[in-house]
N, C-alpha and C positions, 0 to 999 in steps of 0.2 A: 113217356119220359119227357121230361120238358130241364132245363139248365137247371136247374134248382134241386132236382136231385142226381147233380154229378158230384160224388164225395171220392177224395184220395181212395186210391185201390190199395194203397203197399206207404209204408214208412216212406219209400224214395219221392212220392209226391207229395207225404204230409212234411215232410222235410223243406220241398220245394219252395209249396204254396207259404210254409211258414217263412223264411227266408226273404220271399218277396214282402210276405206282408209286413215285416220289420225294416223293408228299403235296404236289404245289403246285399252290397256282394258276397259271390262266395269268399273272396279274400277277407271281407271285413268279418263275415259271421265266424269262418274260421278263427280269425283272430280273436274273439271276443270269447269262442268255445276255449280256444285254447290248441286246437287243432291243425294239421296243415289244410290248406287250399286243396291239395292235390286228396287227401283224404274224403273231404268231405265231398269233393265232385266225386269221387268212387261211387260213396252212398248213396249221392244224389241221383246218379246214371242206375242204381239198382246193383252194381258190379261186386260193391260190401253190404252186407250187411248192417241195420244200425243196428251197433252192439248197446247192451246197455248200459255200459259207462258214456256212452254218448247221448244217449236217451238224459240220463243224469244231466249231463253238463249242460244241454240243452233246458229241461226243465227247474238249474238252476240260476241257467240266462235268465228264464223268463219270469220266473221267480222275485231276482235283482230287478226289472224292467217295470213291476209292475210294484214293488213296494216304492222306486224310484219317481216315475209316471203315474204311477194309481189307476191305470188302466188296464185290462187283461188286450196282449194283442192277438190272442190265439184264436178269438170268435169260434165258430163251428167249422176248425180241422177234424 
C-alpha cells in the first residue's frame, strides 16, 4: 500500500475531503447546501447519516459550480 491508494472509507470522509477541496468552511458549505453548520458536522463526524436529500443538494452544489467554473472539483472522491 503506498498513499495513492488511500480512498474515503464512508460518505463522512468523501464529504470531508470534498468540502476542503472546494476551500469552505463548514459554515460556508452549509450555507451554500442550504443546511445547518451543526448538521453537516453531524455527518461529517459519522454521527448522521448522509441522507439522500443531502447527497442531492450536494450534487446540485456541484452541479451549479461546474456549469458556473467549467471545471469538475470532485477529481477521484
Amino acid at each position: 500500500m503506498n498513499f495513492n491508494d488511500i480512498q474515503p472509507i464512508n460518505d463522512a470522509e468523501r464529504l470531508v475531503l470534498l468540502r476542503k477541496r472546494l476551500n469552505l468552511s463548514q459554515f460556508q458549505f452549509a450555507k451554500e447546501l442550504g443546511i445547518s453548520s451543526s448538521y453537516l458536522g453531524q455527518v461529517e463526524r459519522g454521527t448522521l447519516v448522509c441522507h439522500p436529500n443531502l447527497r442531492d443538494k450536494i450534487n446540485q452544489y456541484l452541479k451549479r459550480e461546474i456549469e458556473i467554473y467549467g471545471k469538475d472539483f470532485t477529481g477521484n472522491l
